[in-house]
C-alpha positions in Angstrom: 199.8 -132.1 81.4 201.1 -129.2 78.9 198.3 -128.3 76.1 198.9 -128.9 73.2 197.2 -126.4 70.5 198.0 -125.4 67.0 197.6 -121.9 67.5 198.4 -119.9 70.1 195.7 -118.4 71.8 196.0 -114.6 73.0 193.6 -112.6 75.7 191.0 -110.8 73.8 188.2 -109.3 74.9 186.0 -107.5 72.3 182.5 -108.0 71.4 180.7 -110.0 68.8 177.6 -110.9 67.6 176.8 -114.2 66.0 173.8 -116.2 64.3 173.2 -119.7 63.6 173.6 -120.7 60.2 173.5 -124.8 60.9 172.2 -126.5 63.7 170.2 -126.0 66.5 170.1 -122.2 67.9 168.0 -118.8 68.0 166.9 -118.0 65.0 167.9 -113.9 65.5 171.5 -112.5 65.9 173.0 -112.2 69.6 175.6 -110.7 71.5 178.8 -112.0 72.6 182.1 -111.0 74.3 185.1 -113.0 72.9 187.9 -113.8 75.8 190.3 -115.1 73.7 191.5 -115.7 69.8 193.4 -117.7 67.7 193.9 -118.3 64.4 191.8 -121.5 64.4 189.6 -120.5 67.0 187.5 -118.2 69.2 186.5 -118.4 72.8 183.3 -116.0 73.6 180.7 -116.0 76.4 176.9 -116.1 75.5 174.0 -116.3 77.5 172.1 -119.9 76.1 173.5 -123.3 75.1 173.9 -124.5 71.6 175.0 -127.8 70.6 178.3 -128.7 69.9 178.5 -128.7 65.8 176.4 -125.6 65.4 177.8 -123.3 62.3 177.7 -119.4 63.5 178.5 -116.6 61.7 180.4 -114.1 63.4 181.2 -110.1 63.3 184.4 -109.3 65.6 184.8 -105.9 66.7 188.4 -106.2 67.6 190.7 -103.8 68.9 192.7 -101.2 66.7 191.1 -103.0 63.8 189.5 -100.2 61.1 186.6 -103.0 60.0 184.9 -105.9 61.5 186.1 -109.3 61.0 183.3 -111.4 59.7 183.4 -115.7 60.3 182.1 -119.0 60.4 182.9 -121.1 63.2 181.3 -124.8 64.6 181.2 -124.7 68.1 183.3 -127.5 69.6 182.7 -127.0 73.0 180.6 -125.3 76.0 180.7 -124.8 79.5 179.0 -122.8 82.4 180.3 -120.3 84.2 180.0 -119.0 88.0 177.8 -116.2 86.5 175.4 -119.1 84.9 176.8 -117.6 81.5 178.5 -120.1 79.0 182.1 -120.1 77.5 181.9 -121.3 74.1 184.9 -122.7 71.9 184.0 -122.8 68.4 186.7 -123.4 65.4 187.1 -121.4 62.8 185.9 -122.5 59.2 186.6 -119.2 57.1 187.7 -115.7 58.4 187.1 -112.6 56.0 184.8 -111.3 53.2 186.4 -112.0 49.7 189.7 -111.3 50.7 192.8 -112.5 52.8 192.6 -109.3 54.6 190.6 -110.5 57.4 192.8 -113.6 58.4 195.9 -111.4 57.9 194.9 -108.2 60.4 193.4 -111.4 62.9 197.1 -113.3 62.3 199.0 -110.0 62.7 197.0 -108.9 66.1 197.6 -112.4 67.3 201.6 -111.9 66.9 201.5 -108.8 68.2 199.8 -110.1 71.3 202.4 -112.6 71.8 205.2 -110.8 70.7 204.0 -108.1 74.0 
């Protein structure tokens, strides 16, 4: 069966860190390493579970980008890994900081990625 997504998604490892803003979590910021990105979404690895529904914020440090991306994001989804680690899909609520900067540069590195 083909799958079917809104947005492509595109390789990206980079790290992040993220907190919980709504919903059941740790209460201090962690670290994360995203494995893949579209524009409504964000695959990442983390070390403990958190329920589906949870609101993170999150700081991207992607590649050949001059600033962090900052975002909120509900996670949608997790599931272990061979290394006992978790993949976690979470959505994407709002990308940037005042400005449409933020979703532009992550739109732009996603064509790029495809267009490669």
């Amino acid at each position: 069966m083909a799958e079917q997504r809104e947005y492509p998604r595109v390789s990206a490892q980079s790290k992040l860190k993220y907190k919980v803003v709504e919903g059941d979590g740790p209460d201090t910021s962690a670290a994360g390493i995203a494995t893949n990105i579209s524009g409504g979404g964000i695959c990442f690895v983390m070390d403990e579970p958190i329920a589906d529904g949870t609101l993170l914020a999150l700081e991207l440090s992607l590649p050949g980008f001059p600033s962090d991306v900052i975002a909120l994001a509900r996670v949608v989804w997790q599931r272990k890994r061979a290394d006992k680690r978790l993949d976690t899909g979470c959505e994407f609520h709002w990308v940037g900081w005042d400005s449409t900067q933020a979703q532009q540069r992550v739109a732009d590195f996603i064509r790029h990625r495809l267009d490669d």
